[in-house]
N, CA, C and O atoms as a CHARMM CRD file, in Angstrom:
* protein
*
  368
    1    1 UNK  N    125.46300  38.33400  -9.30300 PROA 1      0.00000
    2    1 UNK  CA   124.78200  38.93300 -10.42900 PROA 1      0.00000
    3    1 UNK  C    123.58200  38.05500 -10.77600 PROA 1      0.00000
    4    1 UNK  O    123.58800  36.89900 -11.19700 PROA 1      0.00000
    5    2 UNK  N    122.54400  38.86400 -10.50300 PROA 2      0.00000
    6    2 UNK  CA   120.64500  37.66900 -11.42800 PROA 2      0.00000
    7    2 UNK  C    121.30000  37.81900 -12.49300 PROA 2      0.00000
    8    2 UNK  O    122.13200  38.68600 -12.75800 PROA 2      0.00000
    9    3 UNK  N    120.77100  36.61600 -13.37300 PROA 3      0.00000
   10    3 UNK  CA   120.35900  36.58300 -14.78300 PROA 3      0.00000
   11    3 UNK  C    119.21700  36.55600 -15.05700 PROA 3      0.00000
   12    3 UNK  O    118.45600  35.96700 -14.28900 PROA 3      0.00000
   13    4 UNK  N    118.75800  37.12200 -16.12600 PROA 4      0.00000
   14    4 UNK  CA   117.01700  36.94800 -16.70400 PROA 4      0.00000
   15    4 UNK  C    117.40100  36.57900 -17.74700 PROA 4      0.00000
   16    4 UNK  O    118.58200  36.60300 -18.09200 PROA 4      0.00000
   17    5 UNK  N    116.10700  36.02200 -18.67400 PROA 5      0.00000
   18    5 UNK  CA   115.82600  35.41800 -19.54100 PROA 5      0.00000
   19    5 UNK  C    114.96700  35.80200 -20.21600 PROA 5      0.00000
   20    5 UNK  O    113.87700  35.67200 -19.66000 PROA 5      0.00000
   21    6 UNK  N    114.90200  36.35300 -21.46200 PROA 6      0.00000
   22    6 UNK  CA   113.77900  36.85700 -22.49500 PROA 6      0.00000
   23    6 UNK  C    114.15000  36.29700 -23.97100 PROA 6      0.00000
   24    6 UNK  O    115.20700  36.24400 -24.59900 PROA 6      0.00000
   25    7 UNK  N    112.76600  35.88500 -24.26000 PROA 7      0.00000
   26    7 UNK  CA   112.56100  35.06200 -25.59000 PROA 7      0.00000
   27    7 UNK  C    111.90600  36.74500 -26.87800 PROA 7      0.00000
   28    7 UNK  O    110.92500  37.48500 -26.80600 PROA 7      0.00000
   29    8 UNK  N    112.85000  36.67700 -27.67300 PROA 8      0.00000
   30    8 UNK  CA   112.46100  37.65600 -28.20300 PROA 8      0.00000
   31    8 UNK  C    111.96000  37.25100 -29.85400 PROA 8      0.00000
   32    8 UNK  O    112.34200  36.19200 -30.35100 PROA 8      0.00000
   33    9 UNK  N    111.04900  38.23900 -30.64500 PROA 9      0.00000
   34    9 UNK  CA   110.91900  38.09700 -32.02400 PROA 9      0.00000
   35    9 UNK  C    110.89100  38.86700 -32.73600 PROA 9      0.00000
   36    9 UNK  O    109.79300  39.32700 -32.42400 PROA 9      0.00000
   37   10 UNK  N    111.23400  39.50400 -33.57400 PROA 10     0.00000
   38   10 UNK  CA   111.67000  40.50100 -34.51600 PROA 10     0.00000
   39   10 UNK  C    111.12600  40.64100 -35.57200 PROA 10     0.00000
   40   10 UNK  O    111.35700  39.53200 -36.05300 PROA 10     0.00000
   41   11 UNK  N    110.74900  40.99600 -36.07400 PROA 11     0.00000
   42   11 UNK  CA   109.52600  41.49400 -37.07000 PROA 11     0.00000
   43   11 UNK  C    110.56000  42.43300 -38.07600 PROA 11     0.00000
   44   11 UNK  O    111.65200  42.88300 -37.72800 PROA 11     0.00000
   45   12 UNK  N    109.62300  42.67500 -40.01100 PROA 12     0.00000
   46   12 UNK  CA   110.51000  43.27800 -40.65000 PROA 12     0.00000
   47   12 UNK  C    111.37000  42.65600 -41.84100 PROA 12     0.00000
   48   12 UNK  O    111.27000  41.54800 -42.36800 PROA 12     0.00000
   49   13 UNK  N    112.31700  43.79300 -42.12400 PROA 13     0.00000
   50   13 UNK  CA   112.96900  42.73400 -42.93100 PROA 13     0.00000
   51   13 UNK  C    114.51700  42.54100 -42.27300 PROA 13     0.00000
   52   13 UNK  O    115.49200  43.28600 -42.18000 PROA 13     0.00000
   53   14 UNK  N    114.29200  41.45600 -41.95500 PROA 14     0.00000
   54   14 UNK  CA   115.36600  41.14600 -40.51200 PROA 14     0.00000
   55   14 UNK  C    115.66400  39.93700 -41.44900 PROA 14     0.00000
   56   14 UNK  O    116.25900  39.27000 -40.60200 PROA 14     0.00000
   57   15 UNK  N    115.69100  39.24800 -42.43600 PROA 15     0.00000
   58   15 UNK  CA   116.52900  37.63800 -42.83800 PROA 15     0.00000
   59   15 UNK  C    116.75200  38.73600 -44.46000 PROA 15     0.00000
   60   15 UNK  O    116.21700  39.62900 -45.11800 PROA 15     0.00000
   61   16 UNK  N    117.61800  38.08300 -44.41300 PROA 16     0.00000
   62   16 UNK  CA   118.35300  38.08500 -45.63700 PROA 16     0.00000
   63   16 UNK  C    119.53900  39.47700 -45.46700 PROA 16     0.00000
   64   16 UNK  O    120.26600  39.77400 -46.41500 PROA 16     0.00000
   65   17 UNK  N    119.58800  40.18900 -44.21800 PROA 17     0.00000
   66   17 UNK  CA   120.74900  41.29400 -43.99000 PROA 17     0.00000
   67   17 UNK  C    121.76500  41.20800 -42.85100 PROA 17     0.00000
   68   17 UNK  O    122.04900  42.11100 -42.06400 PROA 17     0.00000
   69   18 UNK  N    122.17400  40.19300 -42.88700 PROA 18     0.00000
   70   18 UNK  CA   123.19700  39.51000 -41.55500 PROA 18     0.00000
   71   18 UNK  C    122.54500  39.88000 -40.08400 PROA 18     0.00000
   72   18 UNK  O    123.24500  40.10900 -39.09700 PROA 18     0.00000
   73   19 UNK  N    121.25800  39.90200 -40.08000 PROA 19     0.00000
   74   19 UNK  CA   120.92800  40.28600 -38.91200 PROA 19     0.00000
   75   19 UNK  C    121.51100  39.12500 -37.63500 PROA 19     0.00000
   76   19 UNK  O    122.00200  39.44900 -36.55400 PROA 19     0.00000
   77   20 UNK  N    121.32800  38.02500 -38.03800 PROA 20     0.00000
   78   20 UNK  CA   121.65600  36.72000 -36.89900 PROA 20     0.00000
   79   20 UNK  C    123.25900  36.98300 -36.68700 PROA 20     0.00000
   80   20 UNK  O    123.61400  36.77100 -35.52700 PROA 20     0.00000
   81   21 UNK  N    124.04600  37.30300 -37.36500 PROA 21     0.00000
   82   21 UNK  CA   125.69700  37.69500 -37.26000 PROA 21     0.00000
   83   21 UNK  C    125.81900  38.88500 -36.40000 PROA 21     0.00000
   84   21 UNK  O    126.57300  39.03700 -35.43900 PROA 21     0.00000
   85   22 UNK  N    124.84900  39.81100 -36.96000 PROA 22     0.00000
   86   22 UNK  CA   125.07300  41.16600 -36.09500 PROA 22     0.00000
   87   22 UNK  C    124.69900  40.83500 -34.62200 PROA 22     0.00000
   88   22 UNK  O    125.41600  41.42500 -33.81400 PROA 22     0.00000
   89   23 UNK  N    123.69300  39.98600 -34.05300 PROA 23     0.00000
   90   23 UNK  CA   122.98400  39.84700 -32.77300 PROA 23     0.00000
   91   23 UNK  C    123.68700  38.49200 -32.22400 PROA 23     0.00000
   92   23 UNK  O    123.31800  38.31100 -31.06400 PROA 23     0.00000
   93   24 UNK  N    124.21300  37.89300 -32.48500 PROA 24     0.00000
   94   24 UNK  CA   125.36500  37.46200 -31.91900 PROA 24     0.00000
   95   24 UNK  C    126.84900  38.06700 -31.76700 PROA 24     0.00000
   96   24 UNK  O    127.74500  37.80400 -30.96500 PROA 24     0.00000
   97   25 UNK  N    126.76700  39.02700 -32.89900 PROA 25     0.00000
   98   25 UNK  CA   128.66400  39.58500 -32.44800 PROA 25     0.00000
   99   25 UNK  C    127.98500  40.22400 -30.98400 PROA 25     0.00000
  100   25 UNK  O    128.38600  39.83900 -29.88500 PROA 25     0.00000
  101   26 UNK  N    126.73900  41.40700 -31.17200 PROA 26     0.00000
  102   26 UNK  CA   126.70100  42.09800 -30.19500 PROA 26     0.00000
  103   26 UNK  C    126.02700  41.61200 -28.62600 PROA 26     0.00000
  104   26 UNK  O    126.08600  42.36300 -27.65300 PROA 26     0.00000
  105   27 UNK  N    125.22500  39.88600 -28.56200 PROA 27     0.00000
  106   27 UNK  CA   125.52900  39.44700 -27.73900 PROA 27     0.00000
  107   27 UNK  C    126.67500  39.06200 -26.70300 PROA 27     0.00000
  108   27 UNK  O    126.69700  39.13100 -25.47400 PROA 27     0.00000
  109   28 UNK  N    127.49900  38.68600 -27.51400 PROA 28     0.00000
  110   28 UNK  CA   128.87500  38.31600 -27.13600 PROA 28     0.00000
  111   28 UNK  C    129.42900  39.39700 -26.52900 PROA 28     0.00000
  112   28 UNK  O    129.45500  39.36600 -25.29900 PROA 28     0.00000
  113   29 UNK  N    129.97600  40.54900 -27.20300 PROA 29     0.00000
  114   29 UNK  CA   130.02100  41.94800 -26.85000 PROA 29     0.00000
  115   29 UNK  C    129.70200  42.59900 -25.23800 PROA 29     0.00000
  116   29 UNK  O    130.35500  43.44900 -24.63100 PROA 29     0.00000
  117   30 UNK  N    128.18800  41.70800 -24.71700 PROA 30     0.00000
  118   30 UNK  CA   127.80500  42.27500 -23.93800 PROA 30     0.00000
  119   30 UNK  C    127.45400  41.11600 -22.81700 PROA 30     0.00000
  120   30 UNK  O    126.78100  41.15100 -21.78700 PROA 30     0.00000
  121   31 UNK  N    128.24200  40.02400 -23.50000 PROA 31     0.00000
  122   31 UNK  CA   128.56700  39.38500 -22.06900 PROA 31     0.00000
  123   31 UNK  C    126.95900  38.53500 -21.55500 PROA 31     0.00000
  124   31 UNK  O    126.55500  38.40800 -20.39900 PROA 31     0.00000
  125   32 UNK  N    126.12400  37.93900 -23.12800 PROA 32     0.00000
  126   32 UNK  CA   125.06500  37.35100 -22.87100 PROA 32     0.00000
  127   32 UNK  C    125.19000  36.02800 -23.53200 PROA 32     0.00000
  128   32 UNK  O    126.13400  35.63900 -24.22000 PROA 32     0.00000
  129   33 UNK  N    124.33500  35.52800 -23.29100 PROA 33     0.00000
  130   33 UNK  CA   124.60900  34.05900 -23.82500 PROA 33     0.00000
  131   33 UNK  C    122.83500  34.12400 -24.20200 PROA 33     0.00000
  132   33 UNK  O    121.90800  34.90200 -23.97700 PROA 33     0.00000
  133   34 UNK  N    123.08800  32.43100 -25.10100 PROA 34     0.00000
  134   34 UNK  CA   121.47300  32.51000 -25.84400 PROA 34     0.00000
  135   34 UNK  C    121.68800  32.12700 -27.15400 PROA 34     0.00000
  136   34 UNK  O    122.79400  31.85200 -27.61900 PROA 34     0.00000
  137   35 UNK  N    120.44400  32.10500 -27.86500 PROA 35     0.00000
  138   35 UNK  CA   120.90900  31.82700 -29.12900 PROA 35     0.00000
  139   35 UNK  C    119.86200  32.66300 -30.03100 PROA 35     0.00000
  140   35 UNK  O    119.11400  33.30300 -29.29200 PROA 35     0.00000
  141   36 UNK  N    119.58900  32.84800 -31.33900 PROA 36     0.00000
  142   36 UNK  CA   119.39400  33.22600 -32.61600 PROA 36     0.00000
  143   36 UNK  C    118.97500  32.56900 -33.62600 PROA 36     0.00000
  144   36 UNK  O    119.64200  31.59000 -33.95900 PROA 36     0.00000
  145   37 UNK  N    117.60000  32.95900 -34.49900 PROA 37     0.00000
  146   37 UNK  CA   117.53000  31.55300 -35.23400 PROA 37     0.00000
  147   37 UNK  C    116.30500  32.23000 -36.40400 PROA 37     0.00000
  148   37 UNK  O    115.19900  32.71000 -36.15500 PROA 37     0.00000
  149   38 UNK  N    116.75600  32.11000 -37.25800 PROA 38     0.00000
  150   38 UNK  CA   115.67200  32.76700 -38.40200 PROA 38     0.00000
  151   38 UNK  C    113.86400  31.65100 -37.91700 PROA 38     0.00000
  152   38 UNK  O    113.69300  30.60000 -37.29900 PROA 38     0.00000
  153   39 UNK  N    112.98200  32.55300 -38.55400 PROA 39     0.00000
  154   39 UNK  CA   111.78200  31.30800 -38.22200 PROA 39     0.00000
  155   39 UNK  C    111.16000  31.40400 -39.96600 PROA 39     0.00000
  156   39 UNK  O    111.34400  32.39200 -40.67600 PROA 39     0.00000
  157   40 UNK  N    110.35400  30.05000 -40.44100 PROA 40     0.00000
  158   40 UNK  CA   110.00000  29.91200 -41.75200 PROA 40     0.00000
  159   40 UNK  C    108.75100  31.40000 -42.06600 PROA 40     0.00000
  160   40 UNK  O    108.16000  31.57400 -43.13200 PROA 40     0.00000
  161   41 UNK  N    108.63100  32.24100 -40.88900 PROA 41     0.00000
  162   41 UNK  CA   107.22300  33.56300 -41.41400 PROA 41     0.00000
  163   41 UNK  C    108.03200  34.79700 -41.63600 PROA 41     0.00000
  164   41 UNK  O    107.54400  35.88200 -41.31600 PROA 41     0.00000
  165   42 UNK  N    109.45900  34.71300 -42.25800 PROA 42     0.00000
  166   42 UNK  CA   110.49300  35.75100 -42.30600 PROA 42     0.00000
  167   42 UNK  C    110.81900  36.81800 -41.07700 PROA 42     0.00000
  168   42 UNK  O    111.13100  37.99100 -41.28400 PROA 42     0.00000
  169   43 UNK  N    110.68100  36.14700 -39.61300 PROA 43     0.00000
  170   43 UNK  CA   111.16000  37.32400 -38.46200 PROA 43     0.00000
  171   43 UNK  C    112.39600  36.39200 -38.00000 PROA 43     0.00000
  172   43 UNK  O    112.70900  35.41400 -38.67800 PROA 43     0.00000
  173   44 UNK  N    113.04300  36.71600 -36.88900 PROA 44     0.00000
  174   44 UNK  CA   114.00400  36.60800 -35.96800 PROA 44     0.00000
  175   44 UNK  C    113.70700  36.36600 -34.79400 PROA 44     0.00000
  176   44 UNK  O    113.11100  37.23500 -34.15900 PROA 44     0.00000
  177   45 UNK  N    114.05800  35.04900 -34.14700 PROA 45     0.00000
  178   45 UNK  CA   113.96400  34.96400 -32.82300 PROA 45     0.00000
  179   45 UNK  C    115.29800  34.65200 -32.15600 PROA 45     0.00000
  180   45 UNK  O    116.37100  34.24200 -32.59900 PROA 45     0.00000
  181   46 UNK  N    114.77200  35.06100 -30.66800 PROA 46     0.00000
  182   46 UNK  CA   115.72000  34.79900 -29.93000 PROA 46     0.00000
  183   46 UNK  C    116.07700  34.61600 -28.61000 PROA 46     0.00000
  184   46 UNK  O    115.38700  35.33500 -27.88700 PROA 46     0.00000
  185   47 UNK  N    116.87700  33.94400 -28.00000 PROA 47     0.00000
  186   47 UNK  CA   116.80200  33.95700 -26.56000 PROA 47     0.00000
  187   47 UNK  C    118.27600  34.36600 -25.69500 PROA 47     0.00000
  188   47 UNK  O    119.26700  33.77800 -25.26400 PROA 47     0.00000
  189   48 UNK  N    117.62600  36.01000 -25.75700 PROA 48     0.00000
  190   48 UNK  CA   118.80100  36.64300 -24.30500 PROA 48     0.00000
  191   48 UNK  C    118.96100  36.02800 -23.02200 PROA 48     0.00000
  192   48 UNK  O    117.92500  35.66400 -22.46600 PROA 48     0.00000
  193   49 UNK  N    120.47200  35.76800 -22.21800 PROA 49     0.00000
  194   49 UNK  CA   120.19100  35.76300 -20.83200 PROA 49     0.00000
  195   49 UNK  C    121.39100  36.15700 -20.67700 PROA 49     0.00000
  196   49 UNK  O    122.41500  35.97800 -21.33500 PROA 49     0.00000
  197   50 UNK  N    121.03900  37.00400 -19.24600 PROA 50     0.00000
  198   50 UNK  CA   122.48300  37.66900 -18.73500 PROA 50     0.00000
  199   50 UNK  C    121.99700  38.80200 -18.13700 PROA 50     0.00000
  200   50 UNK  O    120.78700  38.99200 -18.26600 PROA 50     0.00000
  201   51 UNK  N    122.81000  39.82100 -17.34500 PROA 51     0.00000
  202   51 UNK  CA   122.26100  41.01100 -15.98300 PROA 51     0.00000
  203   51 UNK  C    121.18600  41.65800 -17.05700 PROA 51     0.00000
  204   51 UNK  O    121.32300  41.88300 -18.26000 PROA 51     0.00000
  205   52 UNK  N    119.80200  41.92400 -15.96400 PROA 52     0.00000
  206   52 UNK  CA   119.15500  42.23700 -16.97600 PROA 52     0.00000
  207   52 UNK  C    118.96500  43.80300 -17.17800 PROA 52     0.00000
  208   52 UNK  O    117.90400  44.26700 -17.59600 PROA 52     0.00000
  209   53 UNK  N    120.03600  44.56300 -16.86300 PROA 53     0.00000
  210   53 UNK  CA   120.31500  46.23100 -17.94800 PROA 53     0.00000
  211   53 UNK  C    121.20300  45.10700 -18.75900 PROA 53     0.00000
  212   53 UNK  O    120.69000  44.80900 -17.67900 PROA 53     0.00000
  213   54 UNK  N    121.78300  44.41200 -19.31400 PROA 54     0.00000
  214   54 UNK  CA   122.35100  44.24500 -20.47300 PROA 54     0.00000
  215   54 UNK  C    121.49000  43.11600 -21.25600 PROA 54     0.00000
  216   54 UNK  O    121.84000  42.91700 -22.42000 PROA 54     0.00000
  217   55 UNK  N    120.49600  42.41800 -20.79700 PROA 55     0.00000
  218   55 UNK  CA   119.51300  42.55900 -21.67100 PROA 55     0.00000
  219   55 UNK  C    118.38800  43.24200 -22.33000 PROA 55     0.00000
  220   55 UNK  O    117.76100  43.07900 -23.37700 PROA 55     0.00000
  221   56 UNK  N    118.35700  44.06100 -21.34600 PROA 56     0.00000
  222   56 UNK  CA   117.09800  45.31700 -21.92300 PROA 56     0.00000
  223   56 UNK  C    117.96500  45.67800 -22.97300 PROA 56     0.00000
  224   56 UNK  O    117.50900  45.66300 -24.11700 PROA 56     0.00000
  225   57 UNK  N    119.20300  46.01800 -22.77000 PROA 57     0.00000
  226   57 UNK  CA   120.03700  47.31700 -23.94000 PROA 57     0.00000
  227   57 UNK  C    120.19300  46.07100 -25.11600 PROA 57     0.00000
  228   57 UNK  O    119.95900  46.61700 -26.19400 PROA 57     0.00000
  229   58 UNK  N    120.38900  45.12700 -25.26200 PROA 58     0.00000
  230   58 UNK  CA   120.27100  44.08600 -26.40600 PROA 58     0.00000
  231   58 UNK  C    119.08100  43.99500 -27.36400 PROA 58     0.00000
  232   58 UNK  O    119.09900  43.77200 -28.57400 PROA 58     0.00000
  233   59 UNK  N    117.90600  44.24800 -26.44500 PROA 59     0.00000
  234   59 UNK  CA   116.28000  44.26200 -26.72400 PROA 59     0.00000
  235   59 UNK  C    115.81200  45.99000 -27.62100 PROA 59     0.00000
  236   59 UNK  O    115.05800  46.31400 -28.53800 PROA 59     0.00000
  237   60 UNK  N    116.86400  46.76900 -26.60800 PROA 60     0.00000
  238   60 UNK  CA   116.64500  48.11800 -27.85800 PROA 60     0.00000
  239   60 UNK  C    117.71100  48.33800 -28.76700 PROA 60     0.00000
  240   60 UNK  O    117.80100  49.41600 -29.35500 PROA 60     0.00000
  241   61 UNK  N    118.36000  47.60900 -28.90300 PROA 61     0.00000
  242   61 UNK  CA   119.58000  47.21000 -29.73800 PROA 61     0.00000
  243   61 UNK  C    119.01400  46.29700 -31.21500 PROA 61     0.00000
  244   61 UNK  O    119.46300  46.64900 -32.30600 PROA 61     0.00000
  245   62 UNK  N    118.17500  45.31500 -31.14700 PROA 62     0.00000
  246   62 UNK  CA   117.68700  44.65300 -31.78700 PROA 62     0.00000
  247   62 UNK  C    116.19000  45.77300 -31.96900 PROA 62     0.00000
  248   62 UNK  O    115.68900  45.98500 -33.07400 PROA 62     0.00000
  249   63 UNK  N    115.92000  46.08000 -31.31900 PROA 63     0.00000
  250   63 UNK  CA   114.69600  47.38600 -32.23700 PROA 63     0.00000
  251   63 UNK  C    115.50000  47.87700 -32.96900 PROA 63     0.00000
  252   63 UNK  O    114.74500  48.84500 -33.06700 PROA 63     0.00000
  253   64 UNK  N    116.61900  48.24800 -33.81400 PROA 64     0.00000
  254   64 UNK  CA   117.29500  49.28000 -34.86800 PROA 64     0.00000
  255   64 UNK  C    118.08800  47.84500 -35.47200 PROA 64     0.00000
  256   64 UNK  O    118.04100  47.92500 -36.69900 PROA 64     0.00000
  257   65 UNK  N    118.57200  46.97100 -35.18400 PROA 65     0.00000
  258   65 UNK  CA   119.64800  45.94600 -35.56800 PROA 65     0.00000
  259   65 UNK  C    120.44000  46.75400 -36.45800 PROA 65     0.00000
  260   65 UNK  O    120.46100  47.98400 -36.41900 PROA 65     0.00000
  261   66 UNK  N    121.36600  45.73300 -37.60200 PROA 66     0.00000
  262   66 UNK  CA   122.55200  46.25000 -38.18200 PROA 66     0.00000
  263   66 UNK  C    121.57200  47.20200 -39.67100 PROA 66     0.00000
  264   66 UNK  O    120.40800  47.07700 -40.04900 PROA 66     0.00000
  265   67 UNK  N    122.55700  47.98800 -40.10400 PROA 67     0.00000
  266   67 UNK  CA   122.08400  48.84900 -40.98600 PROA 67     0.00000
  267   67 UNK  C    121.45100  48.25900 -41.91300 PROA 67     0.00000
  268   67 UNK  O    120.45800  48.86700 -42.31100 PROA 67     0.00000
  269   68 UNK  N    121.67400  47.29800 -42.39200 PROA 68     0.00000
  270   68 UNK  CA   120.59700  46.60600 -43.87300 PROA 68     0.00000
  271   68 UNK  C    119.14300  46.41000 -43.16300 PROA 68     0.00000
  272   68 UNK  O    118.08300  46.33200 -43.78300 PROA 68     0.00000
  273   69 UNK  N    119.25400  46.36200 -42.09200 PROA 69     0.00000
  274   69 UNK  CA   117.41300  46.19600 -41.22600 PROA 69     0.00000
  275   69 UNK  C    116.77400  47.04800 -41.32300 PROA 69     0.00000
  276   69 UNK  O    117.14400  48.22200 -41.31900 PROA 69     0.00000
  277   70 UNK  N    115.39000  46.54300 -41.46000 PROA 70     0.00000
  278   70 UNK  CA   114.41900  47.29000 -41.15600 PROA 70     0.00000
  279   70 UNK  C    113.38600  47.14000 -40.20800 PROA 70     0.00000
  280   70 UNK  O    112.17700  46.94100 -40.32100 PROA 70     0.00000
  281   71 UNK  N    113.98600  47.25300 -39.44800 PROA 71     0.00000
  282   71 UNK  CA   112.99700  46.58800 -37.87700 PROA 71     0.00000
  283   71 UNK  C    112.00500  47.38800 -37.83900 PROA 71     0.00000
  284   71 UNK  O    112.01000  48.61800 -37.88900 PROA 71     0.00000
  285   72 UNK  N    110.87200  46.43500 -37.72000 PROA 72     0.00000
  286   72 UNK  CA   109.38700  46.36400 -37.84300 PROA 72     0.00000
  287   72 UNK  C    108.64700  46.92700 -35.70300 PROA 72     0.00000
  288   72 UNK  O    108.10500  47.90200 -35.18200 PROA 72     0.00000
  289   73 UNK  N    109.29500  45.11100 -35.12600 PROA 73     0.00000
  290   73 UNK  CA   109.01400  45.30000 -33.68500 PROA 73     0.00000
  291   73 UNK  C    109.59000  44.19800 -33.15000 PROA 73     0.00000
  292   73 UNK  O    109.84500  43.03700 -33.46800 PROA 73     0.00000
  293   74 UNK  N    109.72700  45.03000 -32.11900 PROA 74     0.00000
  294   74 UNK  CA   110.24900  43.43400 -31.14700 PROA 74     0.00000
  295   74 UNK  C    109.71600  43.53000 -30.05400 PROA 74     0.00000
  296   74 UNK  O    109.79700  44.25300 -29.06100 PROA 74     0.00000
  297   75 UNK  N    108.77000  42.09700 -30.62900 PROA 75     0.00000
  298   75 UNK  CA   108.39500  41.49200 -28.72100 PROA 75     0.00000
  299   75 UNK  C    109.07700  40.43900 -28.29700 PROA 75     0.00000
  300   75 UNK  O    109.71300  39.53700 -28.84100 PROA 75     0.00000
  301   76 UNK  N    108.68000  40.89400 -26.66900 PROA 76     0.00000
  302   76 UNK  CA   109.57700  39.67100 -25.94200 PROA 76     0.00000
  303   76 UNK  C    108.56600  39.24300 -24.54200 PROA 76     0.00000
  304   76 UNK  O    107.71300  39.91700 -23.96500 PROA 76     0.00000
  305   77 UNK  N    109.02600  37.92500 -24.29800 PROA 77     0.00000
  306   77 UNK  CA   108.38700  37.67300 -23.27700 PROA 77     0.00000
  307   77 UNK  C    109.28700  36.79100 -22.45800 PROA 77     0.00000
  308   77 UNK  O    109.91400  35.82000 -22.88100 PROA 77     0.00000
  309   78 UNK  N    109.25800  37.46300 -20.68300 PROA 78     0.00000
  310   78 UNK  CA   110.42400  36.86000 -20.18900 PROA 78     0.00000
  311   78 UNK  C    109.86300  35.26800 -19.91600 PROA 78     0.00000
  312   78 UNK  O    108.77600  34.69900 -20.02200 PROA 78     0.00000
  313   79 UNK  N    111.26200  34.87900 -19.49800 PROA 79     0.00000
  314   79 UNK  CA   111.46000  33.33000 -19.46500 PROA 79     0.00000
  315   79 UNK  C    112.33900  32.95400 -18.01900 PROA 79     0.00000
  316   79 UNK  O    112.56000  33.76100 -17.11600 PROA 79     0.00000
  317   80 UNK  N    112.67300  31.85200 -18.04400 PROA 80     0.00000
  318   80 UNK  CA   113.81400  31.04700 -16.95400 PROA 80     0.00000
  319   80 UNK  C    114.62200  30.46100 -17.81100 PROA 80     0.00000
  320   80 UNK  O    114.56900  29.53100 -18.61600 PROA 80     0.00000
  321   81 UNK  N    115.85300  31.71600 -17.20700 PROA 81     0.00000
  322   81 UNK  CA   117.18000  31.02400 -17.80200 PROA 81     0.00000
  323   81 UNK  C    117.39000  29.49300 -17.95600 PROA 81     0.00000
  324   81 UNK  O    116.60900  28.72400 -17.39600 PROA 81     0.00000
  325   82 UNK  N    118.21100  29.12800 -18.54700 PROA 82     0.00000
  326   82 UNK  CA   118.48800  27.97400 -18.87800 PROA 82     0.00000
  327   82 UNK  C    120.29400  27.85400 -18.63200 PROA 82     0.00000
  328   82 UNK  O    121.24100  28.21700 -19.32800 PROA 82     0.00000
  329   83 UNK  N    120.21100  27.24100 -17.44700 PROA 83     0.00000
  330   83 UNK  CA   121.84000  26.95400 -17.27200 PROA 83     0.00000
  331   83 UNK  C    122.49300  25.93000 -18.26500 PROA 83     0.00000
  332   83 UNK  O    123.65100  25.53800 -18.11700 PROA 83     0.00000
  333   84 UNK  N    121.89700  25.63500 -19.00800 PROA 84     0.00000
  334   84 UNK  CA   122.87300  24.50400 -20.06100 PROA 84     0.00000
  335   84 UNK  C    123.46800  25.38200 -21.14900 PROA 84     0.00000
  336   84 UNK  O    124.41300  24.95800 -21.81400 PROA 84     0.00000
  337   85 UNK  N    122.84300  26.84900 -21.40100 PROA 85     0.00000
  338   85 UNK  CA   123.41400  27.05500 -22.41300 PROA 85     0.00000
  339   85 UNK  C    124.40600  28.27900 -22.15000 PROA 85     0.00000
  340   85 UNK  O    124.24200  29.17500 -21.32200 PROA 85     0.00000
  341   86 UNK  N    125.50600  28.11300 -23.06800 PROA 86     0.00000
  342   86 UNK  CA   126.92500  28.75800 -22.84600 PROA 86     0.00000
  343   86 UNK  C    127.12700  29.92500 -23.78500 PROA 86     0.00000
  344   86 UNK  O    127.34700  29.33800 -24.84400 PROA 86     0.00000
  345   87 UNK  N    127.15400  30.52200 -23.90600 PROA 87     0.00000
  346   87 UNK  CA   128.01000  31.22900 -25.34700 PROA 87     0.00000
  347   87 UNK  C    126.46600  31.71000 -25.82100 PROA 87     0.00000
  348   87 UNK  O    125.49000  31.79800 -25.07600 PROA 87     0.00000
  349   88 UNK  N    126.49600  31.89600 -26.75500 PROA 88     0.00000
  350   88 UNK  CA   125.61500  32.82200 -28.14500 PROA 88     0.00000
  351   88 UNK  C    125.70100  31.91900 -29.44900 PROA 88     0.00000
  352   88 UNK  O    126.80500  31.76600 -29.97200 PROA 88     0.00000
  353   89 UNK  N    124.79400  31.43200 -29.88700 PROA 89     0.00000
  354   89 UNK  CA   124.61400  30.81200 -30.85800 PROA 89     0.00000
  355   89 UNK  C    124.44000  31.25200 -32.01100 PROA 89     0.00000
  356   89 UNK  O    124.79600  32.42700 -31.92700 PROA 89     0.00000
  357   90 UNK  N    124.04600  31.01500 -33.27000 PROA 90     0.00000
  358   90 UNK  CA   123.16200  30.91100 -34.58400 PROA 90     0.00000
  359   90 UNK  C    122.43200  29.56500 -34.44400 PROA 90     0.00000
  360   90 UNK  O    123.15800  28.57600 -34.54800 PROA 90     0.00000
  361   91 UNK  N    121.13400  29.35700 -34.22800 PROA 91     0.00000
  362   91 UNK  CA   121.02400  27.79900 -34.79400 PROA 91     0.00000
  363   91 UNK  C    120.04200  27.78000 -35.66500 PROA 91     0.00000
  364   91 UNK  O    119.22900  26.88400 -35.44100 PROA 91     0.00000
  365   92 UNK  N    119.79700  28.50800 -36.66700 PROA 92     0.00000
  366   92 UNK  CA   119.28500  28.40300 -37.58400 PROA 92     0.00000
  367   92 UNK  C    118.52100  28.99900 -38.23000 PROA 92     0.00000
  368   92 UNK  O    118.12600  28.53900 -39.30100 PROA 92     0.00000
């Protein structure tokens, strides 16, 4: 199985509605690893890796996020996985 790697950012009102909880349960869910992390200009970033149809579907998954969102946009730009990281994070 490839893995890919995409650094994503989320636009909206994405902090303050469990968005980082929701995009980690549904990372996990789908068998990606990466992490999640509010930024100080009120969006969401993040970094998917794992087969990449189950990162695309994460990427239009996070265009709608959990119901308190109001997703604005999400860009992404791919990357190189990073084998150190395990699991799905929050870091901040």
């Amino acid at each position: 199985m490839t893995s890919v790697a995409v650094k994503a950012r989320v636009t909206g009102r994405v902090q303050g509605v469990a968005f980082r909880t929701w995009a980690r349960a549904e990372a996990l869910r789908h068998g990606l690893s990466g992490w999640v992390r509010n930024e100080p200009d009120g969006s969401v970033r993040a970094l998917l890796m794992g087969p990449a149809a189950s990162v695309a579907d994460m990427v239009r998954r996070m265009g709608r996020g959990p119901g308190a969102a109001s997703v604005k946009d999400v860009l992404t730009e791919r990357t190189e996985p990073d084998p150190a990281i395990h699991g799905f994070s929050i870091v901040g």
